[in-house]
Residue frames as a rotation matrix with the C-alpha (Angstrom) as fourth column:
UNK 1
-0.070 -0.008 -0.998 39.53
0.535 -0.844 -0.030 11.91
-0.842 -0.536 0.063 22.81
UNK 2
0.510 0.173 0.842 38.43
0.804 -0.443 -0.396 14.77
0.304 0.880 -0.366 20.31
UNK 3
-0.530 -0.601 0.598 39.40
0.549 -0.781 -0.297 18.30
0.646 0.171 0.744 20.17
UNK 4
-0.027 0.805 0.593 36.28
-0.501 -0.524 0.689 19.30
0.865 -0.279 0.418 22.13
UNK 5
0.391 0.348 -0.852 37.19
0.465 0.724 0.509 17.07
0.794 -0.596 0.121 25.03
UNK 6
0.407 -0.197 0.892 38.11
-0.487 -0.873 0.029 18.86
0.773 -0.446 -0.451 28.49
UNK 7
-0.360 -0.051 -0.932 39.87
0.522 0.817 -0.246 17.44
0.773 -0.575 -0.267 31.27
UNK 8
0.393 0.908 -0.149 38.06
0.324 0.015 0.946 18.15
0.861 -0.420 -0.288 34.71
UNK 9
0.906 0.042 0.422 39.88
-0.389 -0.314 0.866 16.86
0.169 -0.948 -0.268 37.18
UNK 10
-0.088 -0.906 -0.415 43.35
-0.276 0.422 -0.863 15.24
0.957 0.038 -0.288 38.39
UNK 11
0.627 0.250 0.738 44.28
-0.759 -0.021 0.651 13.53
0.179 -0.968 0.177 41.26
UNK 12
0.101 -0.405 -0.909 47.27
-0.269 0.868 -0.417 10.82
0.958 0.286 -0.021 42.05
UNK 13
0.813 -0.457 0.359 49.24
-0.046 0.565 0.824 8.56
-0.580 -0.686 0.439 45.11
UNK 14
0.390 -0.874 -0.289 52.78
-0.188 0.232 -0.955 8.67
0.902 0.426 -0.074 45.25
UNK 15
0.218 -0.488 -0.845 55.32
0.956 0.280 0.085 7.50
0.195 -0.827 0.528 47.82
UNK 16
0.931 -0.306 -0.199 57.06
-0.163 -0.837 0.523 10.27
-0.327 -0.454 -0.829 49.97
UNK 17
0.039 -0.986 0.163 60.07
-0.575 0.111 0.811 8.45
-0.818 -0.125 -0.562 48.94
UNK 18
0.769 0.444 0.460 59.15
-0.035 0.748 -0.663 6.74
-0.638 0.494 0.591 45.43
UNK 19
-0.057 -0.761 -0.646 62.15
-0.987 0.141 -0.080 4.93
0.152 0.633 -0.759 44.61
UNK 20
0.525 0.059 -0.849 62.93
0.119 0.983 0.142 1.21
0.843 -0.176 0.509 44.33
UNK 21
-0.405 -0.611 -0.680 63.74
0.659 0.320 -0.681 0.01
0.634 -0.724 0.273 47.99
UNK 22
-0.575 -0.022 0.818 61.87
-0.223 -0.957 -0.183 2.60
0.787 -0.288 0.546 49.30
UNK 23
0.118 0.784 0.609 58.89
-0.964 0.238 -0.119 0.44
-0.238 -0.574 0.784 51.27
UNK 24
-0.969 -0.197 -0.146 58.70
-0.184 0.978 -0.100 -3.01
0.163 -0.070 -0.984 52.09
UNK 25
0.112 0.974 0.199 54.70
-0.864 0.194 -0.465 -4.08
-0.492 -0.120 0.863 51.84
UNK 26
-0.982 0.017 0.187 54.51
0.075 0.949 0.308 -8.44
-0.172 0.316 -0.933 51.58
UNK 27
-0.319 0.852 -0.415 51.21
-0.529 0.203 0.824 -9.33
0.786 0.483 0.386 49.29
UNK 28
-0.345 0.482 0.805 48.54
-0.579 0.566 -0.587 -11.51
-0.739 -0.669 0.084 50.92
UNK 29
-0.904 0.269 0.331 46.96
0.354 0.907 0.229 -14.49
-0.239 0.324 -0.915 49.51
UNK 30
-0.538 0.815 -0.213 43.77
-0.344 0.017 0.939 -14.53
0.769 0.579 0.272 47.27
UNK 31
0.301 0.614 0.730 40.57
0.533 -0.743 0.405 -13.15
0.791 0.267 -0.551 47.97
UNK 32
0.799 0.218 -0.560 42.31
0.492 -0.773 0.401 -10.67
-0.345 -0.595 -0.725 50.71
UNK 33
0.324 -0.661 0.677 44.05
0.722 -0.289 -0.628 -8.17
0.611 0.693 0.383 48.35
UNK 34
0.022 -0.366 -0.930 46.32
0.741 -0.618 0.261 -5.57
-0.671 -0.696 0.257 50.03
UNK 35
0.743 0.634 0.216 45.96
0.660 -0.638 -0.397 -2.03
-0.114 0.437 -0.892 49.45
UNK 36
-0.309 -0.943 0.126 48.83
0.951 -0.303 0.064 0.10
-0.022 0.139 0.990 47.81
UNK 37
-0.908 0.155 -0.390 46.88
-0.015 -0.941 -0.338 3.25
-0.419 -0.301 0.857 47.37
UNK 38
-0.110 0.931 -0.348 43.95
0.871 -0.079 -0.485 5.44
-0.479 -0.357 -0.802 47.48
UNK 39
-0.992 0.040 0.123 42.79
0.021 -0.889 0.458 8.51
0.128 0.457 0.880 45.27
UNK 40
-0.246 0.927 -0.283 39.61
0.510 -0.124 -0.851 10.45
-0.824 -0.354 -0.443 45.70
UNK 41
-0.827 0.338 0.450 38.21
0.185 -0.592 0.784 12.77
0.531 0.732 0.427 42.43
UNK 42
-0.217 0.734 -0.643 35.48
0.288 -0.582 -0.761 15.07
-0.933 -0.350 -0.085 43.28
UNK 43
-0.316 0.040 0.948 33.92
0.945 0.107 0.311 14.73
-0.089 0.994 -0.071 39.80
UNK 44
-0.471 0.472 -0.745 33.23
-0.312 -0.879 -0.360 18.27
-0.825 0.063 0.561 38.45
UNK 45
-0.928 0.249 -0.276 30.70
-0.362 -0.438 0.823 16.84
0.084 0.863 0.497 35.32
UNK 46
-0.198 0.908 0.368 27.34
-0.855 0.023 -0.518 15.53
-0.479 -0.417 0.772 35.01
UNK 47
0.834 0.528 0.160 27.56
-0.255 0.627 -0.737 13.27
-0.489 0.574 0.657 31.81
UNK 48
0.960 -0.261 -0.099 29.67
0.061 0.542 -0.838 11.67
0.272 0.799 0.537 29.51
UNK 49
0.686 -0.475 0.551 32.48
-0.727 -0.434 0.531 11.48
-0.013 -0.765 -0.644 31.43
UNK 50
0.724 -0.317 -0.613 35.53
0.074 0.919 -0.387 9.35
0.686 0.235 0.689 31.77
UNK 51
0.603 -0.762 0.236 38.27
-0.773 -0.485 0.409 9.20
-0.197 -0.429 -0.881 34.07
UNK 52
0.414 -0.785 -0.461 41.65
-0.472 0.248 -0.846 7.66
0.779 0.567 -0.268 33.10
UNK 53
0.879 -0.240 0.413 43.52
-0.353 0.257 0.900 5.50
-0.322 -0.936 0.142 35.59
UNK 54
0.373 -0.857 -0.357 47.33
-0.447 0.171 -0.878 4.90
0.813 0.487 -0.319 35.78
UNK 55
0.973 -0.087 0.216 49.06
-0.161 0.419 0.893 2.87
-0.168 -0.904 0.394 37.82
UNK 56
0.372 -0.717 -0.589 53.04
-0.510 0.372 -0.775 1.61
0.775 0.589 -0.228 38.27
UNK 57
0.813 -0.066 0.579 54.18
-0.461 0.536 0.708 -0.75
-0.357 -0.842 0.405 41.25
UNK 58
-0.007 -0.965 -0.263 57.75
-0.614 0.211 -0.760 -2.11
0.789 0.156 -0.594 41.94
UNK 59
0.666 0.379 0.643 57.80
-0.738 0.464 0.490 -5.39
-0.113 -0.800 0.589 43.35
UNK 60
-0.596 -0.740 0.311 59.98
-0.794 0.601 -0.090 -8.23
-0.120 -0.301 -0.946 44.63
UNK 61
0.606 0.331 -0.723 59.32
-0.269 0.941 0.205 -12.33
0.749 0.070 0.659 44.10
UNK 62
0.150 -0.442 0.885 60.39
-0.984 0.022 0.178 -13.88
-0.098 -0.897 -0.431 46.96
UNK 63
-0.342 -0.341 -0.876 62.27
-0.066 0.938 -0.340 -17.46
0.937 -0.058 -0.343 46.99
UNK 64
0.189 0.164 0.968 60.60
-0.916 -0.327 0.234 -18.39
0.355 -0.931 0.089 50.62
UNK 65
-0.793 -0.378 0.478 61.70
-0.462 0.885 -0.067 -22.36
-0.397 -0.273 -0.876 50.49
UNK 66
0.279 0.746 0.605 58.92
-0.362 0.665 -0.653 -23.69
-0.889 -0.037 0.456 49.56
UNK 67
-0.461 -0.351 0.815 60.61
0.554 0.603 0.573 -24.57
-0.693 0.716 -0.083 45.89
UNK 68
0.366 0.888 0.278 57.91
0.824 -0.171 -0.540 -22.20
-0.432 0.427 -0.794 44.11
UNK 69
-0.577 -0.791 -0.203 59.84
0.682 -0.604 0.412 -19.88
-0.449 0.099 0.888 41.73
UNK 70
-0.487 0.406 0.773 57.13
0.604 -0.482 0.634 -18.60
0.630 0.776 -0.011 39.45
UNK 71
-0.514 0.671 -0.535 54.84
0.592 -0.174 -0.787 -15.52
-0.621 -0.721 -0.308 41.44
UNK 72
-0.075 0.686 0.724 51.67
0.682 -0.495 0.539 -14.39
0.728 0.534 -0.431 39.62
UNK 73
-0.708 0.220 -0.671 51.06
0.518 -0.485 -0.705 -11.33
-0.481 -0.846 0.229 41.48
UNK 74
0.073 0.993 0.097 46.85
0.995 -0.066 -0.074 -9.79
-0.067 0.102 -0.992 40.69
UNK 75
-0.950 -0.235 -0.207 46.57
0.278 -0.936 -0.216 -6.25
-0.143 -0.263 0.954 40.36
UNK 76
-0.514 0.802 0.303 43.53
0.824 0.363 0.436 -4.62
0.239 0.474 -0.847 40.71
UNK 77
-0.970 0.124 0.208 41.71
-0.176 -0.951 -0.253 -0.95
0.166 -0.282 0.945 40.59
UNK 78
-0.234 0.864 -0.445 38.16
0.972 0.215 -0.094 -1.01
0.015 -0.455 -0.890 42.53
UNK 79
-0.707 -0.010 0.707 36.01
-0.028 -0.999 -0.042 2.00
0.707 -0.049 0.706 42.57
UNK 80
0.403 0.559 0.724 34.48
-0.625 -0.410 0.665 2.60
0.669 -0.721 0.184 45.98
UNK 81
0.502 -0.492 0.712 35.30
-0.760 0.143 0.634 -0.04
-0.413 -0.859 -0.302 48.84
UNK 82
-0.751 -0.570 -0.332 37.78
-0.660 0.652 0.373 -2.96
0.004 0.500 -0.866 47.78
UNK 83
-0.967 0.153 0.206 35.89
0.134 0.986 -0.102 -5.98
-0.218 -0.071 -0.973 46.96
UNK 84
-0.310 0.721 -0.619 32.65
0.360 -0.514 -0.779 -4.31
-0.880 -0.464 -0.100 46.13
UNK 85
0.936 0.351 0.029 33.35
0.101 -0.188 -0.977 -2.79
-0.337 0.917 -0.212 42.42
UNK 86
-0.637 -0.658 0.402 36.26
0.493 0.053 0.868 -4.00
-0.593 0.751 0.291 40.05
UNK 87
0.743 0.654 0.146 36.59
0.203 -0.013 -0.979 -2.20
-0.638 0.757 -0.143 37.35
UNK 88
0.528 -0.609 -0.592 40.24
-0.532 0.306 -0.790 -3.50
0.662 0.731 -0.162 36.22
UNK 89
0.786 -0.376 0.491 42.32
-0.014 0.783 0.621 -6.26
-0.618 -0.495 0.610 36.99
UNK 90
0.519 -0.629 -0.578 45.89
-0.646 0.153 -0.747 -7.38
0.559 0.762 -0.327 35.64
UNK 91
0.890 -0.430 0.154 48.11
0.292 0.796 0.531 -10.60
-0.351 -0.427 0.833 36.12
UNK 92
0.708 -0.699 -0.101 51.82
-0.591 -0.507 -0.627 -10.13
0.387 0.504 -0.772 36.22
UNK 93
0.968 -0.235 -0.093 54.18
0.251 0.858 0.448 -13.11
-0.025 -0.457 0.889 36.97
UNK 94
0.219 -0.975 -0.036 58.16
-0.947 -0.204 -0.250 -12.85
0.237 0.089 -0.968 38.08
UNK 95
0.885 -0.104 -0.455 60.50
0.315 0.852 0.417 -15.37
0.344 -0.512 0.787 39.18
UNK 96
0.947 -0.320 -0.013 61.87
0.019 0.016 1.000 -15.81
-0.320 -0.947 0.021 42.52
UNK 97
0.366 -0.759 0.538 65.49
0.521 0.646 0.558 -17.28
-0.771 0.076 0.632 40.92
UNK 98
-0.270 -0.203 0.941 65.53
0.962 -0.019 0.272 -15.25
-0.037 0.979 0.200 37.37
UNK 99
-0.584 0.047 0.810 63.61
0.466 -0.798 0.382 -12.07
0.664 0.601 0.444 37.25
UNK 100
-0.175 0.544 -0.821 62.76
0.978 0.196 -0.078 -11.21
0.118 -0.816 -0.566 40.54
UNK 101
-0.560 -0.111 -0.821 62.66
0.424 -0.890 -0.169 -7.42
-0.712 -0.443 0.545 40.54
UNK 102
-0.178 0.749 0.638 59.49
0.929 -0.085 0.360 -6.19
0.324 0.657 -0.681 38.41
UNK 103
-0.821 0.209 -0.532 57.95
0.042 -0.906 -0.421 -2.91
-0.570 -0.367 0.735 37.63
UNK 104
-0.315 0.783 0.536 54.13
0.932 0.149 0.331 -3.81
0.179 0.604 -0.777 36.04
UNK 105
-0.446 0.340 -0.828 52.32
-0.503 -0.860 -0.083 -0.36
-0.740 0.380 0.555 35.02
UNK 106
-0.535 0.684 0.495 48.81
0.841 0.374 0.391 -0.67
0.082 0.626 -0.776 33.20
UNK 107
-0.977 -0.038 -0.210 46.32
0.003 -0.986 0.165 1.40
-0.214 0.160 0.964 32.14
UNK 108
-0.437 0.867 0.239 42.23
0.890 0.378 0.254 1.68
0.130 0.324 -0.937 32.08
UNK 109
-0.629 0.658 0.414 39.12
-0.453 -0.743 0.493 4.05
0.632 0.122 0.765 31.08
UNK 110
-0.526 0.788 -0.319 36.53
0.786 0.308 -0.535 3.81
-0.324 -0.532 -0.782 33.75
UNK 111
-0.917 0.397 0.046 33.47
-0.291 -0.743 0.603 5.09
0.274 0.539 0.796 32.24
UNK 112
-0.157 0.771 -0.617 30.55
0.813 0.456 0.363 3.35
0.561 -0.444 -0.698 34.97
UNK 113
-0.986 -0.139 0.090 29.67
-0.039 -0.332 -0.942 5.85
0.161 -0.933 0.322 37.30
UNK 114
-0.075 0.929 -0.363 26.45
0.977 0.142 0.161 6.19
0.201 -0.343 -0.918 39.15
UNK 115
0.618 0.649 0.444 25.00
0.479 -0.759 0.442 9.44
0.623 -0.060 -0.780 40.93
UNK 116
0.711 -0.060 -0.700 27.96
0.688 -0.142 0.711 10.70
-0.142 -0.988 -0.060 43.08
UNK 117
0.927 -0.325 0.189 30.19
-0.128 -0.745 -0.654 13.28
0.353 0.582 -0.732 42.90
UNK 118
0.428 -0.792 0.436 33.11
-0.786 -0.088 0.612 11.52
-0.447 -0.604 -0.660 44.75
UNK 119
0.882 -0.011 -0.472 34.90
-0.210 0.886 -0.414 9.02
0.423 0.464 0.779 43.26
UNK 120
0.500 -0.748 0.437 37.25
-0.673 -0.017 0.740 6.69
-0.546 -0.663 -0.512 45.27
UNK 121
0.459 -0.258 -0.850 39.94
-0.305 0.853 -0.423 4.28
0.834 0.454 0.313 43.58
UNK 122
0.108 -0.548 0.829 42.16
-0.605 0.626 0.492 1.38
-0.789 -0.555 -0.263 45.28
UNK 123
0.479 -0.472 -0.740 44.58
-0.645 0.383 -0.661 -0.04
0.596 0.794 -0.121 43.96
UNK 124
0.462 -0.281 0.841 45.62
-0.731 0.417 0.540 -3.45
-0.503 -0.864 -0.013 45.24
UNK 125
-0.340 -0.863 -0.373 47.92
-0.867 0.441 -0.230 -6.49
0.363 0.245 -0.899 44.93
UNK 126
0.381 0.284 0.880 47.25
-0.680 0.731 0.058 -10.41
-0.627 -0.620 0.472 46.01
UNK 127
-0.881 -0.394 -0.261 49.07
-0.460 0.840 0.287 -13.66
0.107 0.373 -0.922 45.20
UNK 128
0.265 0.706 -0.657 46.97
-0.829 0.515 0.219 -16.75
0.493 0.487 0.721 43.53
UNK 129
0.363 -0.229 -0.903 49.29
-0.353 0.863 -0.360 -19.14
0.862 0.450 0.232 44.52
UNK 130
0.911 -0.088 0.403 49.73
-0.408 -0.344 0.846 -20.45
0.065 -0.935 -0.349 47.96
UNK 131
0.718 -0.695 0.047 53.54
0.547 0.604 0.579 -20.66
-0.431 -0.390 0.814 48.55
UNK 132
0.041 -0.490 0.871 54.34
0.891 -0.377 -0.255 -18.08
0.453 0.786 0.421 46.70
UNK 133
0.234 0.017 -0.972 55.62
0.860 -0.471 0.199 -14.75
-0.454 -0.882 -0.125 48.07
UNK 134
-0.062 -0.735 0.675 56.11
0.806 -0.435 -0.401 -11.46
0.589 0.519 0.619 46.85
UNK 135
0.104 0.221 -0.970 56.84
0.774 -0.630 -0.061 -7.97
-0.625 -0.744 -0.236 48.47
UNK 136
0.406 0.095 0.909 56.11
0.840 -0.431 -0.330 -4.75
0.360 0.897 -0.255 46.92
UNK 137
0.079 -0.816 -0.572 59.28
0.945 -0.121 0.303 -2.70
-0.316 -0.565 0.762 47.18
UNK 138
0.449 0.015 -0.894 58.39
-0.548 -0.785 -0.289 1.22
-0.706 0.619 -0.344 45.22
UNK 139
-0.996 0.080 -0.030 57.65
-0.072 -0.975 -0.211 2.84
-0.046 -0.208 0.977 43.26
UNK 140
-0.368 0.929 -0.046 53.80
0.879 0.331 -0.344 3.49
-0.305 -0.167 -0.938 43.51
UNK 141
-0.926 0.083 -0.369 52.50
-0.062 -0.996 -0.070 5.28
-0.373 -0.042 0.927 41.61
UNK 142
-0.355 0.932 0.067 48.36
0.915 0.362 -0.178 5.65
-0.190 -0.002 -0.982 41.14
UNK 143
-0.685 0.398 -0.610 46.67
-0.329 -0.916 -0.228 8.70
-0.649 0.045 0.759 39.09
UNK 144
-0.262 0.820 0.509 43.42
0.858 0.439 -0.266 9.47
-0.442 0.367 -0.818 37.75
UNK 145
-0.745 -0.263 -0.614 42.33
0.335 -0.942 -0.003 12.01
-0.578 -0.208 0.790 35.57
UNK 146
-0.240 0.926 0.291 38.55
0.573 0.377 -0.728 13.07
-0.783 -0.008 -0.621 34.75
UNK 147
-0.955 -0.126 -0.269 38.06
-0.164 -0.533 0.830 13.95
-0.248 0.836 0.489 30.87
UNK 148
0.178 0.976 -0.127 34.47
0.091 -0.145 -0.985 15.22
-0.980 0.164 -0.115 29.83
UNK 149
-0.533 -0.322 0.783 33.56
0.737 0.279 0.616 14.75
-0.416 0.905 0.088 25.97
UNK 150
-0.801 0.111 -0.588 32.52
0.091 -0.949 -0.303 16.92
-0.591 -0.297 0.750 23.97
């Protein structure tokens, strides 16, 4: 960012209630990623453009019997429908037995865009491992904000 840079737009996802304990949402298994939220930008530039993406998610490893303490749990921020256009990913792993209560929070420039003036994100979640279990328990939080250069 320079001195000559402007931001545009804003836009986030938050719980009504975004505390830990606040929602109870169990991951699915790889390649069907549940969705934690949704943000829309109505880009206001033409060119050189970026938009920022934050994210933070509070989740639970689950001990479900199967013996499997470690859970990798996928994050991932898609721009238009899920599954369609990644354009960040993160792995974050807890355990069931030791460090089950996690808050992962990451950060990415998305600087693809094409010819529209809407821009949707999703932000989702999916275990790798089958036997593993985790539920995501707040906070959610998911903002974007669109910074023209100058």
């Amino acid at each position: 960012m320079s001195q000559n840079d402007e931001f545009i737009n804003f836009s986030f996802s938050v719980l009504p209630n975004n505390t830990s304990g606040s929602v109870s949402i169990p991951l699915t298994l790889t390649p069907t990623p549940t969705t934690l939220a949704t943000l829309t930008l109505r880009s206001g530039c033409d060119c050189n453009c970026a938009v920022a993406l934050n994210a933070t998610v509070g989740w639970l490893a689950v001990a479900d019997g199967t013996g499997l303490e470690r859970v990798d749990v996928l994050f991932k921020i898609w721009r238009g429908v899920p599954l369609s256009n990644l354009v960040f990913s993160a792995l974050d792993s807890g355990e069931a037995g030791f460090d089950s209560r996690k808050v992962t929070s990451f950060s990415h420039v998305d600087t693809r865009f094409g010819s529209s003036r809407f821009y949707t994100y999703y932000l989702t979640a999916e275990l790798l491992n089958s036997g593993s279990a985790a539920t995501v328990i707040g906070p959610i939080t998911f903002t974007a904000t669109e910074v023209e250069g100058g």
